[in-house]
C-alpha positions as protocol buffer text, in pm:
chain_id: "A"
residue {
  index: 1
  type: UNK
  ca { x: 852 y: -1097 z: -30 }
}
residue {
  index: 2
  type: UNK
  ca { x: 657 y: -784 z: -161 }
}
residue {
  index: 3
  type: UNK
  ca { x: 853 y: -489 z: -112 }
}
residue {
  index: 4
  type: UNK
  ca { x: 592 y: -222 z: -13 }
}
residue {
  index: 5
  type: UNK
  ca { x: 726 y: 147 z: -18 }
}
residue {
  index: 6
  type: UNK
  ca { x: 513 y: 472 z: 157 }
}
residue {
  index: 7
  type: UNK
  ca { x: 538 y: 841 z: 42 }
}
residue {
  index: 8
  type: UNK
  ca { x: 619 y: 1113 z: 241 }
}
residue {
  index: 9
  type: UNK
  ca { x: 229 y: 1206 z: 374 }
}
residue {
  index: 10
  type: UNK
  ca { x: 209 y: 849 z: 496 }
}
residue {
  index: 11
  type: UNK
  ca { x: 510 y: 828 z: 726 }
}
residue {
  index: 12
  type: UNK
  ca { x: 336 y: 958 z: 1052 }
}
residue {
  index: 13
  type: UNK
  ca { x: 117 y: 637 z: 1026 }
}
residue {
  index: 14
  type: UNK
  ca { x: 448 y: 424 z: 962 }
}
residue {
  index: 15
  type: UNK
  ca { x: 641 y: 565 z: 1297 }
}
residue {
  index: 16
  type: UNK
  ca { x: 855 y: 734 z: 955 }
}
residue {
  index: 17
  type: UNK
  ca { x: 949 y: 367 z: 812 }
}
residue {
  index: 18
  type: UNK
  ca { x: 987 y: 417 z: 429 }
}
residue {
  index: 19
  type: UNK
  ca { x: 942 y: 56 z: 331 }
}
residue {
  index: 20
  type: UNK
  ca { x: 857 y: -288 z: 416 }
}
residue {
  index: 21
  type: UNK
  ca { x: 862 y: -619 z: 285 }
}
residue {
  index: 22
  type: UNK
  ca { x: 519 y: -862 z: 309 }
}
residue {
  index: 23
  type: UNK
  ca { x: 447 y: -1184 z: 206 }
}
residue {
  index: 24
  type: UNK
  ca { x: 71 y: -1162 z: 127 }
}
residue {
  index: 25
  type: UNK
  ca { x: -125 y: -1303 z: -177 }
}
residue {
  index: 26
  type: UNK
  ca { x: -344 y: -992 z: -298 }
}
residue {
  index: 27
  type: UNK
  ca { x: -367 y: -651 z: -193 }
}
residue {
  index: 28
  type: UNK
  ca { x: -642 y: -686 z: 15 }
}
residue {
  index: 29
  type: UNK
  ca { x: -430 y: -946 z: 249 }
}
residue {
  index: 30
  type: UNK
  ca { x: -153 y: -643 z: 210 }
}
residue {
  index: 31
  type: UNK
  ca { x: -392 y: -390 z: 358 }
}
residue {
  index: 32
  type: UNK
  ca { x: -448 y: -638 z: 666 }
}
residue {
  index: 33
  type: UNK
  ca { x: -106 y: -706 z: 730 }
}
residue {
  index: 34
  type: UNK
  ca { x: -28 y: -323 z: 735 }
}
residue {
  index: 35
  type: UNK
  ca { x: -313 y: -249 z: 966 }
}
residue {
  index: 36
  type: UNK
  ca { x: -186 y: -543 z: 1196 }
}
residue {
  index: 37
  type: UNK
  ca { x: 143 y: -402 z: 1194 }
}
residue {
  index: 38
  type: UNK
  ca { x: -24 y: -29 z: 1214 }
}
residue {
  index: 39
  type: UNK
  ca { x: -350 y: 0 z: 1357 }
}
residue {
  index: 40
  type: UNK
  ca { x: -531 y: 264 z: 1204 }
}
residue {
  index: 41
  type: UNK
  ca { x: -319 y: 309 z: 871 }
}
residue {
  index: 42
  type: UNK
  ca { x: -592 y: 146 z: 674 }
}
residue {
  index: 43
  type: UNK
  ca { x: -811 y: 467 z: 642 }
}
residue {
  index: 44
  type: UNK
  ca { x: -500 y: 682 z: 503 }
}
residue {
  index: 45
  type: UNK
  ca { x: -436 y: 377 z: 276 }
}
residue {
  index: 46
  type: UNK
  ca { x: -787 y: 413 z: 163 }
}
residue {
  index: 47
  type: UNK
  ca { x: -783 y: 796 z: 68 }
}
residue {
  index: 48
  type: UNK
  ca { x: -416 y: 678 z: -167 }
}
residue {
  index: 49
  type: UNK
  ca { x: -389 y: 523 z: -495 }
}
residue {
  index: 50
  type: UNK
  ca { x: -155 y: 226 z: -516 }
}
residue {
  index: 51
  type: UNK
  ca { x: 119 y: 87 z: -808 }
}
residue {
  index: 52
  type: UNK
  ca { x: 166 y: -224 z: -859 }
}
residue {
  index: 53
  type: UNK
  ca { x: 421 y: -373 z: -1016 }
}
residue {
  index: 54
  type: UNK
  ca { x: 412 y: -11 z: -1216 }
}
residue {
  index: 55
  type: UNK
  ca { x: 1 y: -56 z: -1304 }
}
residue {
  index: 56
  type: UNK
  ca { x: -184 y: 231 z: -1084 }
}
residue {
  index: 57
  type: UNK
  ca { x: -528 y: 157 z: -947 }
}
residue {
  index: 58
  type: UNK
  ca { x: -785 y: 328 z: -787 }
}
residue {
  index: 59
  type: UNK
  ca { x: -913 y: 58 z: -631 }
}
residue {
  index: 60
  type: UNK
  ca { x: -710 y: -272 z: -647 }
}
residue {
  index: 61
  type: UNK
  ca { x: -892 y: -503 z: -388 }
}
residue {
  index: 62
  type: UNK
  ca { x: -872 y: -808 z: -497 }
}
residue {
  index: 63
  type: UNK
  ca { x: -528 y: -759 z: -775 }
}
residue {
  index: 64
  type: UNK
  ca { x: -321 y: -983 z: -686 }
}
residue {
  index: 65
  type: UNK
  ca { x: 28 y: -955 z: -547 }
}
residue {
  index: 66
  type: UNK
  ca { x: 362 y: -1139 z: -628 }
}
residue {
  index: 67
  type: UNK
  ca { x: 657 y: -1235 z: -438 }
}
residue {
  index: 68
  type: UNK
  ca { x: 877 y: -988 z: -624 }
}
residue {
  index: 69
  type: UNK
  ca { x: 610 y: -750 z: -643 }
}
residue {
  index: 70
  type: UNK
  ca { x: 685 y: -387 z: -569 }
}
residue {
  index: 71
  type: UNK
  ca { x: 415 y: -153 z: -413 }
}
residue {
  index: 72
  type: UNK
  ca { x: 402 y: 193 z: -371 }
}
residue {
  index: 73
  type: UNK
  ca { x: 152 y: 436 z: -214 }
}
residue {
  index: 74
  type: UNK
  ca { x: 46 y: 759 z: -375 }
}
residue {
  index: 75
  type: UNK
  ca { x: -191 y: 1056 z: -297 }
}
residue {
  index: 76
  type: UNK
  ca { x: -534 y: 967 z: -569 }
}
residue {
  index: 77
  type: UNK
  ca { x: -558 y: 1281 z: -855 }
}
residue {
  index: 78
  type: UNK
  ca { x: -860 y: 1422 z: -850 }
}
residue {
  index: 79
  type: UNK
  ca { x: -1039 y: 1551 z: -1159 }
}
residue {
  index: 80
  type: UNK
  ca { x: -1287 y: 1783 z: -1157 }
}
């Protein structure tokens, strides 16, 4: 399973759960199961970057997702 891990301005949408483990396909099956388990954490998810398996992405829709994969959350860095 996908170990999925949330930074410290996400917790109030995770009832303060640090991390979970999914067993999705892609990321965009990810972002379903997390609003499933947490209705309404998909539009903070869609303000963050994500890492996976250490590659960041701005938008990773369709990148797909491993069993052993490891996924964290971060705030996007904005350029100006």
């Amino acid at each position: 399973m996908a170990t999925v891990v949330f930074p410290d301005h996400l917790l109030g949408c995770t009832n303060g759960q640090r991390q979970v483990e999914l067993l999705v396909d892609n990321y965009r099956e990810l972002l379903l199961a997390l609003e499933k388990q947490w209705p309404g954490i998909g539009e903070a998810l869609a303000k963050s970057a994500v890492a996976i398996d250490g590659q960041i992405y701005q938008d990773a829709f369709l990148e797909p997702v491993n069993a052993d994969s490891e996924i964290f959350f971060m705030a996007r860095i904005e350029g100006g």
